[in-house]
N, CA and C of each residue as an Amber inpcrd file, in Angstrom:
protein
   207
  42.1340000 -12.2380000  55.1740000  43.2670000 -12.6810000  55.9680000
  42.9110000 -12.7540000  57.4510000  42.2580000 -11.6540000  58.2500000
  41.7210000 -11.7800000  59.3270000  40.6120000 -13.2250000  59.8500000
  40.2240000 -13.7470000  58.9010000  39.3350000 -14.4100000  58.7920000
  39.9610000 -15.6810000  59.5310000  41.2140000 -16.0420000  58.6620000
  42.1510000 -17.2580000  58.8790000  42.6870000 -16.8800000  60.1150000
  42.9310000 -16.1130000  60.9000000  43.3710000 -16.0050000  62.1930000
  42.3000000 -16.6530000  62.9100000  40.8990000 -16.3210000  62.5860000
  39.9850000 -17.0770000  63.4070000  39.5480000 -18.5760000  63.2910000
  39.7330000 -19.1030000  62.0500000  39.7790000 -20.2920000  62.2090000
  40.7620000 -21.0270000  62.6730000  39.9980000 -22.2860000  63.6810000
  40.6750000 -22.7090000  64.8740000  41.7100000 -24.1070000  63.9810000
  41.2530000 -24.7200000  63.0050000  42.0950000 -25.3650000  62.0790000
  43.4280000 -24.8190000  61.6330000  43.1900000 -23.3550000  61.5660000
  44.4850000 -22.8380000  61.3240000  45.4000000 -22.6150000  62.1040000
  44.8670000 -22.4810000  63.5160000  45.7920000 -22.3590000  64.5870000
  46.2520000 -23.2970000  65.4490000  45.7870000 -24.1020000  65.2160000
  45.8880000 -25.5680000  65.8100000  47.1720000 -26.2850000  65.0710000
  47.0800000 -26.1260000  63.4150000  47.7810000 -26.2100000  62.7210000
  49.1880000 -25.5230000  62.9030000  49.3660000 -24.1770000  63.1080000
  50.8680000 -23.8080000  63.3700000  51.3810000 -24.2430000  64.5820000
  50.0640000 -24.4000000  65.7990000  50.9910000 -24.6190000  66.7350000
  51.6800000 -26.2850000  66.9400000  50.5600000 -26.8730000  66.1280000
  51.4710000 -28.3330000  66.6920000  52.6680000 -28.5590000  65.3180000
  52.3460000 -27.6590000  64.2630000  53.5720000 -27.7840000  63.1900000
  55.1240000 -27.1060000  63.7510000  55.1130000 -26.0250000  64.9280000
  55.9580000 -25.3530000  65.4890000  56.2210000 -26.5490000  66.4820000
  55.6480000 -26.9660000  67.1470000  55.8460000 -27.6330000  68.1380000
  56.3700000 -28.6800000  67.3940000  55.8200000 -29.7970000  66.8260000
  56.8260000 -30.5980000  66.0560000  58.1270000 -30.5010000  65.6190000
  58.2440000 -29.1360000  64.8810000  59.7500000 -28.8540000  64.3360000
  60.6020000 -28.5770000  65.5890000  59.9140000 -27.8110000  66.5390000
  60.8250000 -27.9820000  67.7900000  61.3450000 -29.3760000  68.3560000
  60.6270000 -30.1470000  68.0890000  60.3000000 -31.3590000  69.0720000
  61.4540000 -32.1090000  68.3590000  61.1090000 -31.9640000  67.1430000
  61.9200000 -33.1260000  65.6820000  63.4580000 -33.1740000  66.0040000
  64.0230000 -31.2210000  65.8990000  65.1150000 -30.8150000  65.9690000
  65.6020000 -30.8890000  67.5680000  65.2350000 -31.2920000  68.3330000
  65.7100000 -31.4540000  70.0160000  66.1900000 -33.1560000  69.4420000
  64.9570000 -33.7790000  69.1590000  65.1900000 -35.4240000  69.1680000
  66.6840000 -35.5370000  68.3960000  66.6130000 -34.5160000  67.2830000
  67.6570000 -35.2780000  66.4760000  69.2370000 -34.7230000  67.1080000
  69.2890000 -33.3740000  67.3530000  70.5380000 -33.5730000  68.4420000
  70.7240000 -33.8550000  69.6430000  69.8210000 -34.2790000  70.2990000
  69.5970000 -34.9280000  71.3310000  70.7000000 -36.1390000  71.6330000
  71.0960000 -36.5840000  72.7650000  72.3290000 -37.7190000  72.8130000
  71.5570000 -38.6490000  72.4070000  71.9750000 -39.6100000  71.9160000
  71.3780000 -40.8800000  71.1520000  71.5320000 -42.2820000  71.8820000
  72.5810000 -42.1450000  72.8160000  72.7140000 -43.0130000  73.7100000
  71.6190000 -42.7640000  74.9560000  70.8840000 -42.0830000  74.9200000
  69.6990000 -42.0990000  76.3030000  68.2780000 -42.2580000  75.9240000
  68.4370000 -43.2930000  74.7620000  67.0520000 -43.3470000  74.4310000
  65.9990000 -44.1530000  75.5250000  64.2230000 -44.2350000  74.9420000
  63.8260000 -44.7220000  75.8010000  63.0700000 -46.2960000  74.7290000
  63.6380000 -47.5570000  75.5950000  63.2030000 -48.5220000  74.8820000
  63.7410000 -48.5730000  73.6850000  65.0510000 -48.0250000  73.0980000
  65.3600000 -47.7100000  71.9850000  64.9920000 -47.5010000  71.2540000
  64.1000000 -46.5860000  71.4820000  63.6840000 -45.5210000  70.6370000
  63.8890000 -44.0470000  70.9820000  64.0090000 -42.7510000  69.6830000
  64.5100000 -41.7260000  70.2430000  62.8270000 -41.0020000  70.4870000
  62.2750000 -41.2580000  71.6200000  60.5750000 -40.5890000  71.6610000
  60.4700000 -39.2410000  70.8360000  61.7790000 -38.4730000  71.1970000
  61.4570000 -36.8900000  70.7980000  61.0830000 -36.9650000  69.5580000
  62.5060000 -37.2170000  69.3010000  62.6230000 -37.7240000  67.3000000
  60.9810000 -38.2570000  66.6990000  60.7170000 -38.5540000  67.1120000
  58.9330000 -39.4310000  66.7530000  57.8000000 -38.6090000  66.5740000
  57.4630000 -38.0980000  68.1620000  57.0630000 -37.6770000  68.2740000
  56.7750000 -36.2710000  67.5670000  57.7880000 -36.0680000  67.3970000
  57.9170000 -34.8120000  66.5550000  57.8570000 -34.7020000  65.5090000
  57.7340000 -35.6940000  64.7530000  57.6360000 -35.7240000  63.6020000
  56.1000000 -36.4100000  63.0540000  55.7540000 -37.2230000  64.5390000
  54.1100000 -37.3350000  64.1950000  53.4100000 -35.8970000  64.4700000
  53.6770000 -35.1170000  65.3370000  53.1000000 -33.5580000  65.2970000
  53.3390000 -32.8810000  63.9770000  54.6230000 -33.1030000  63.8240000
  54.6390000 -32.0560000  62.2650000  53.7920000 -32.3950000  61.2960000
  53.7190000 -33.7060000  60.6480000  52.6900000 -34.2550000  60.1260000
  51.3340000 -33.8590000  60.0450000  50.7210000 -34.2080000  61.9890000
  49.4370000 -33.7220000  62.3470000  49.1770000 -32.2760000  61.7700000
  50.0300000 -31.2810000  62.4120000  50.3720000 -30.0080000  62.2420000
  49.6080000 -29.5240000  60.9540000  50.8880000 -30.0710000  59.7850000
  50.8710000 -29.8310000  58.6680000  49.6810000 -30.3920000  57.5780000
  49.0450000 -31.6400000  58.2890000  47.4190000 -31.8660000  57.8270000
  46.6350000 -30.4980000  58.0960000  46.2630000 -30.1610000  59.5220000
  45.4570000 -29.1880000  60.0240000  45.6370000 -27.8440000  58.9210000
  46.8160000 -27.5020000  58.8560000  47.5460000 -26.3800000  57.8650000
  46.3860000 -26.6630000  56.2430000  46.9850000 -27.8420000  56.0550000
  46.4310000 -28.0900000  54.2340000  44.6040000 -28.2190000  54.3000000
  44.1640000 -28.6590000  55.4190000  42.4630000 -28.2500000  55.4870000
  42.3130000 -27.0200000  55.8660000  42.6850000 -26.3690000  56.5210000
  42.5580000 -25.1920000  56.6090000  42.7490000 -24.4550000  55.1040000
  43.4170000 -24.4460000  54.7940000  44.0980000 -23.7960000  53.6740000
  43.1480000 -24.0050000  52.4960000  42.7420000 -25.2840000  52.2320000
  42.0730000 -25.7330000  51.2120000  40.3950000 -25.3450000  51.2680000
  40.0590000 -25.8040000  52.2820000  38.3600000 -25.5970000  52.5870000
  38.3670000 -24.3460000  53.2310000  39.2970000 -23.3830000  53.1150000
  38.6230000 -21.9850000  53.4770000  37.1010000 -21.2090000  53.3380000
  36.2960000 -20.9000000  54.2250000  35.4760000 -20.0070000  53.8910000
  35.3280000 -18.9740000  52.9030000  34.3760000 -18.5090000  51.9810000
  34.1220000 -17.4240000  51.3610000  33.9050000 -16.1620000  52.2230000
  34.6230000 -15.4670000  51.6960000  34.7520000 -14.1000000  52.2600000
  33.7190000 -13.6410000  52.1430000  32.3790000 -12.9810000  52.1340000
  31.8180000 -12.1030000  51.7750000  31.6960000 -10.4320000  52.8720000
  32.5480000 -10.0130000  52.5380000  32.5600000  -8.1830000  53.0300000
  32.6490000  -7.3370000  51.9450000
């Protein structure tokens, strides 16, 4: 378990998956009338991070290192 704290895939992974869900949930109650170019950026954006996020998460997760201790 210590191991996965050190890989940088894994941490890269929560933070832009946190950051996304933050990002997602601002866009979507966000006023809807102040978009930019009509589009809601937050809303997007945030949901291309969660995505990113949540890739980084599933390689990490999947191609883990062998433990040997």
């Amino acid at each position: 378990m210590q191991s996965r704290w050190l890989d940088l895939r894994f941490l890269i992974g929560i933070l832009f998956t946190v950051y996304g869900i933050v990002l997602a949930i601002y866009g979507a109650v966000s006023d809807p009338r102040t978009p930019s170019l009509h589009w809601n950026i937050d809303l997007w954006w945030g949901l291309v991070s969660l995505v990113f996020g949540l890739l980084f998460l599933i390689v990490s997760i999947a191609r883990r290192p062998n433990d040997e201790t």
